[in-house]
C-alpha positions as CSV (number, residue, x, y, z in Angstrom):
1,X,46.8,-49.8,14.8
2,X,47.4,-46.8,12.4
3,X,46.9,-47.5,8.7
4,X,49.4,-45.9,6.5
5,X,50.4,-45.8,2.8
6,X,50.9,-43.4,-0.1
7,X,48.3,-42.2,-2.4
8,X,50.3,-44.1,-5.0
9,X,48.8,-46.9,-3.1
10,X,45.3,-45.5,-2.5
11,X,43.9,-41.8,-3.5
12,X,42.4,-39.6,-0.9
13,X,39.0,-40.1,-2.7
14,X,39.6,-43.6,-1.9
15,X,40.4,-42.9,1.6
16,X,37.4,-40.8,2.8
17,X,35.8,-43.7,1.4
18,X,36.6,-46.2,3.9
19,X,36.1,-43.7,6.3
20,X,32.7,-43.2,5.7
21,X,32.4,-46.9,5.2
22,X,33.8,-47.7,8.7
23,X,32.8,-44.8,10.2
24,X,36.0,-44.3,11.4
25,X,37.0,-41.3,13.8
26,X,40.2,-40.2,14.1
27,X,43.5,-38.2,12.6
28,X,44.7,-38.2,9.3
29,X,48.4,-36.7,8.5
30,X,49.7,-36.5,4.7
31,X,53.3,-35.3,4.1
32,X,54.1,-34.0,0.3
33,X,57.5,-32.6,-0.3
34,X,57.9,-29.4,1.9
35,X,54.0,-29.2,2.6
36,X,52.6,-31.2,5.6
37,X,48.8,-32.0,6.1
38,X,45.9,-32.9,8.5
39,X,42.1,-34.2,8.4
40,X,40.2,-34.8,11.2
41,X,37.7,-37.4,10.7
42,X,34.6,-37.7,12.9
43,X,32.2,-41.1,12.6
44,X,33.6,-41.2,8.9
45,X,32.7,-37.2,8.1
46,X,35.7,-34.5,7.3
47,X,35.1,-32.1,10.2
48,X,38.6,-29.6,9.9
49,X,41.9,-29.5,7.9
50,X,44.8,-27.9,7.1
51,X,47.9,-27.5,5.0
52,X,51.3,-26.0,6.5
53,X,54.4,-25.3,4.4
54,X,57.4,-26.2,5.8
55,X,59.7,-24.8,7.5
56,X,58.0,-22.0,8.8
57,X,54.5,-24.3,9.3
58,X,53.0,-21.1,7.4
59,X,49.3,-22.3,6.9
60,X,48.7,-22.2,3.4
61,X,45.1,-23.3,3.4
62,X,42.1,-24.4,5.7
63,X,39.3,-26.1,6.3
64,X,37.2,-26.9,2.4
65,X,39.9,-25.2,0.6
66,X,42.6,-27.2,2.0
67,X,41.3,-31.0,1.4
68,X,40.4,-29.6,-2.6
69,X,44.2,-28.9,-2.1
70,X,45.1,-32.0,-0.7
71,X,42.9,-33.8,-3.4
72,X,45.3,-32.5,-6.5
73,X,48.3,-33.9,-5.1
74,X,49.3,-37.4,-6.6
75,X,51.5,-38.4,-4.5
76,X,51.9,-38.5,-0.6
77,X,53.0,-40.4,2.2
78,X,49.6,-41.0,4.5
79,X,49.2,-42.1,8.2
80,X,45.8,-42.3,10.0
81,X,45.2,-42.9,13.8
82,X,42.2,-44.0,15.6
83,X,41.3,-40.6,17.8
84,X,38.1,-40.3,19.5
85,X,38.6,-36.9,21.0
86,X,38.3,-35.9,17.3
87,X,34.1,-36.0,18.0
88,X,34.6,-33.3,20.4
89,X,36.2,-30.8,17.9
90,X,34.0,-28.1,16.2
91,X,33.0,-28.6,12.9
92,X,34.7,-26.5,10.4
93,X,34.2,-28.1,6.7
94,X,31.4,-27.1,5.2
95,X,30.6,-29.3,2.2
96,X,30.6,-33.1,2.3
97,X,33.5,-35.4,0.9
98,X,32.1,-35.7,-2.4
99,X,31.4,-32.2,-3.2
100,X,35.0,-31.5,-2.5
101,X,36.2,-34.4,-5.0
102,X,33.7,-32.9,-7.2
103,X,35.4,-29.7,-6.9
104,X,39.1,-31.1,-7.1
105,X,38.2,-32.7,-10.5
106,X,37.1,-29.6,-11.9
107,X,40.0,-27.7,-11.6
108,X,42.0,-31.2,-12.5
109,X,43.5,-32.0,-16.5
110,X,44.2,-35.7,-16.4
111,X,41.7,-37.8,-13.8
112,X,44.2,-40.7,-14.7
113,X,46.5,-39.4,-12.5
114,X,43.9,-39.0,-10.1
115,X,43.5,-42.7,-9.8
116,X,46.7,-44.0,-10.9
117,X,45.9,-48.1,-9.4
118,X,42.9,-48.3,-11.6
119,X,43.2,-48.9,-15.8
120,X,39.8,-48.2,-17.5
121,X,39.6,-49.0,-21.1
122,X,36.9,-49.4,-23.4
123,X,36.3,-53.0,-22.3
124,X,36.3,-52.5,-18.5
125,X,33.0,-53.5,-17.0
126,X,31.0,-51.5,-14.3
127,X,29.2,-52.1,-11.5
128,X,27.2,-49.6,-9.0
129,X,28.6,-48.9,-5.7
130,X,26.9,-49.5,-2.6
131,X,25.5,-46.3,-0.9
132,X,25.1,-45.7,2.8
133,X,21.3,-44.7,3.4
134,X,20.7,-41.4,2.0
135,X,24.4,-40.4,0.7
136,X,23.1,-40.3,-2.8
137,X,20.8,-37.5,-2.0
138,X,23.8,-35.4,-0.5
139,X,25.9,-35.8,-4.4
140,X,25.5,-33.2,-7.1
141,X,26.2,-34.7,-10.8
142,X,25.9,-33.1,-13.9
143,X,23.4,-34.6,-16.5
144,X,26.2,-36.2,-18.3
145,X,27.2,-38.3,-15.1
146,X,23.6,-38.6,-14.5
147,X,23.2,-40.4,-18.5
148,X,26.0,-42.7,-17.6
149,X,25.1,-43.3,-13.9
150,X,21.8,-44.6,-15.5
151,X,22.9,-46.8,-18.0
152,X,25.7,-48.8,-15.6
153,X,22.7,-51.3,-14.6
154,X,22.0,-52.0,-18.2
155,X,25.3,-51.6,-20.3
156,X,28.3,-52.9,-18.1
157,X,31.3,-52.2,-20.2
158,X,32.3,-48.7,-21.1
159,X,32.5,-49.5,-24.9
160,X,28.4,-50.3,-24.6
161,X,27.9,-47.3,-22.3
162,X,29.2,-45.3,-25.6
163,X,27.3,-47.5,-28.0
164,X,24.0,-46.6,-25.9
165,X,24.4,-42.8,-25.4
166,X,26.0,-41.8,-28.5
167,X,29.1,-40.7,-26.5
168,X,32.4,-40.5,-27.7
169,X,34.3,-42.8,-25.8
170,X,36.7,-40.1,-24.6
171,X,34.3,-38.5,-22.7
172,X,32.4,-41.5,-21.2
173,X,36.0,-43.0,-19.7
174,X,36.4,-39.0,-18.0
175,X,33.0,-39.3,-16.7
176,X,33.2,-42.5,-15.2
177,X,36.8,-41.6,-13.9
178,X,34.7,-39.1,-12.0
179,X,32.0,-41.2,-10.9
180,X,35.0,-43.9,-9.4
181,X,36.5,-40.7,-7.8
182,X,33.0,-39.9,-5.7
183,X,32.4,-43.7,-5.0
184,X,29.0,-44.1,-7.1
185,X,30.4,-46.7,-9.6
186,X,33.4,-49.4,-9.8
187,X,35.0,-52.1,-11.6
188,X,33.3,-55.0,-11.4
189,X,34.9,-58.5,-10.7
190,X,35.6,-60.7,-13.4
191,X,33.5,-64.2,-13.5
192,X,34.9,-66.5,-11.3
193,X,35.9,-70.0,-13.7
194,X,34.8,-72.8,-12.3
195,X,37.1,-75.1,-10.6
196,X,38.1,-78.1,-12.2
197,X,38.8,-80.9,-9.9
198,X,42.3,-81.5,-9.0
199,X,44.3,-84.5,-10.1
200,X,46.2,-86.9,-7.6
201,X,49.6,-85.6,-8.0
202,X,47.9,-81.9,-8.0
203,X,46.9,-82.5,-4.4
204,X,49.4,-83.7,-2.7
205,X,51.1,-80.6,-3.8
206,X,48.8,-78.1,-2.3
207,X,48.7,-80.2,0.7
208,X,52.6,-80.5,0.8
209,X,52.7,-76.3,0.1
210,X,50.0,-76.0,3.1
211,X,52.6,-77.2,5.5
212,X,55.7,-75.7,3.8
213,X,55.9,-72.1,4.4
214,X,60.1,-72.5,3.1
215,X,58.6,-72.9,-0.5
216,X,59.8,-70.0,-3.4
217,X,55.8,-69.2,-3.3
218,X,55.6,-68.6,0.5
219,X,58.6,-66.0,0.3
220,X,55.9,-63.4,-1.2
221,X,52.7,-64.3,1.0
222,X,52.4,-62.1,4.4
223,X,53.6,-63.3,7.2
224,X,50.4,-62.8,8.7
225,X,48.8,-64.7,6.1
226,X,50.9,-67.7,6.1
227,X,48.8,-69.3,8.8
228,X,45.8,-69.4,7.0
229,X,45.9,-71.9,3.9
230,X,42.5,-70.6,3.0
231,X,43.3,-67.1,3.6
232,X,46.1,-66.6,1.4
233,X,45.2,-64.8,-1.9
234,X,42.2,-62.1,-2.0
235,X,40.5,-62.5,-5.3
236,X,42.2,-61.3,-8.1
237,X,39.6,-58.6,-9.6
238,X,38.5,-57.6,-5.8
239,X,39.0,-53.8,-5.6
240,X,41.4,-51.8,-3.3
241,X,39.2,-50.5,-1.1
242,X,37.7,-54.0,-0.1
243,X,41.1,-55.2,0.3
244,X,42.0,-52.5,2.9
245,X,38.6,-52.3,4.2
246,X,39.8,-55.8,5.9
247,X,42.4,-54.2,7.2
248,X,41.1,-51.4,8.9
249,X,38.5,-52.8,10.5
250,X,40.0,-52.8,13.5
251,X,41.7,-49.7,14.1
C-alpha cells in the first residue's frame, strides 16, 4: 500500500513527520514541473536524496542540499512505498529532518505558503506536540521560538501568547508557523459540545441513514467508510497528520 498525495494536501515537513512517527522505511518520489525527486527513508530518518531535472535527469542537487530544495517547493505530486532494502543503503544526509526545515524557512518569504491546509490567526489556540524520546534534544531554536515554545502551556491562543511576551502579533504568528513546520507545536482541537439527547423522530433517522448507504449524505462518505456507522466522520478539529497517520499505518 503506497500513500500518495500532493503537498497541497500535506507539506513535506508534514510528511517526515509521519515518518518518524511510524518509523516507516521506505521510498519517497515527488514530481514538480520538469524536476523529479527522491528520499530514502530508513526507520523514519532521511538517509539520501536527490533532485534530477528533466529531460536530461541532470542532478541538480544531493543529499542535505536537495531535501532544503525539495522543502521550498509548494506544490508536488508525492508517492511513498514501503521499501526495506532502504536500511541497507549508506547514509548520506548529514543533519536531521528538522534542521533541514529549519534551514528551508530561512531562506523562505511567506511560511503561509509553506503550510497552505493550516489558517493561524490571532484566536487559534495551541497545543504542544508530542516528542519521540529525546528528539527535542536534537532541535536548534532561536530564543524567540524558545519565548513562545515556553509560554504554549500557559497562554493557548496566539493573541495571549502576544499579550504575554510583548510581541507584535506579526511576529509571534511567523514563529509559530515555524514551530508547526518542525513538529514542536499544533492546533489544538476545539471542545467537544456535549451531546444532547436525540429526540424520537431524530433516531429513527440515524438509524434509517445507518442502513441506507443510497442517501444524498452517503454519496460523499468513503466507500471504505460506509461500513462502519461509527467510523464515518473523524473529528472535525483533528489535525492532518492524525488523519493520515490512520492511514498509513499499515504500509
Amino acid at each position: 500500500m503506497a500513500l500518495e498525495g500532493t503537498l497541497k494536501d500535506m507539506s513535506l515537513s508534514d510528511l517526515f513527520q509521519v515518518f518518524r512517527m511510524g518509523p516507516k522505511t521506505g521510498v519517497l518520489f515527488l514530481a514538480c514541473t520538469d524536476l523529479r525527486a527522491i528520499v530514502y527513508v530508513a526507520a523514519g530518518e532521511l538517509i539520501d536524496a536527490a533532485v534530477v531535472c528533466l529531460p536530461d535527469r541532470r542532478v541538480i542537487a544531493a543529499h542535505d542540499e536537495a531535501v532544503i530544495q525539495m522543502l521550498l517547493w509548494d506544490d508536488a505530486a508525492f508517492v511513498f512505498r514501503h521499501n526495506p532494502a532502504v536500511l541497507h543503503r549508506p547514509v548520506r544526509i548529514r543533519h536531521d529532518a528538522e534542521h533541514l526545515v529549519l534551514e528551508s524557512i530561512r531562506r523562505r518569504d511567506d511560511l503561509r505558503s509553506m503550510l497552505p491546509y493550516h489558517h493561524v490567526t490571532l484566536d487559534t489556540c495551541l497545543q504542544l506536540s508530542p516528542l519521540s524520546a529525546g528528539r527535542e534534544c536534537s532541535v536548534s531554536l532561536s530564543v524567540i521560538q524558545w519565548r513562545i515554545l515556553s509560554q504554549v502551556p500557559h497562554h493557548s491562543s496566539i493573541r495571549a501568547i502576544s499579550q504575554a511576551t510583548g510581541m507584535p502579533p506579526d511576529q509571534v504568528i511567523h514563529s509559530v508557523l515555524e514551530l508547526m513546520a518542525i513538529g514542536l507545536v499544533e492546533i489544538a482541537p476545539a471542545p467537544r459540545l456535549a451531546q444532547q439527547p436525540l429526540r424520537r423522530h431524530e433516531m429513527m433517522v440515524t438509524e434509517t441513514t445507518d442502513h441506507a448507504p443510497h442517501f444524498a449524505w452517503a454519496a460523499s462518505v468513503h466507500p471504505d467508510e460506509r461500513a462502519g456507522a461509527h467510523e464515518r466522520r473523524l473529528p472535525i478539529s483533528r489535525s492532518l497528520i492524525d488523519a493520515v497517520m490512520r492511514r498509513v499505518r499499515g504500509l
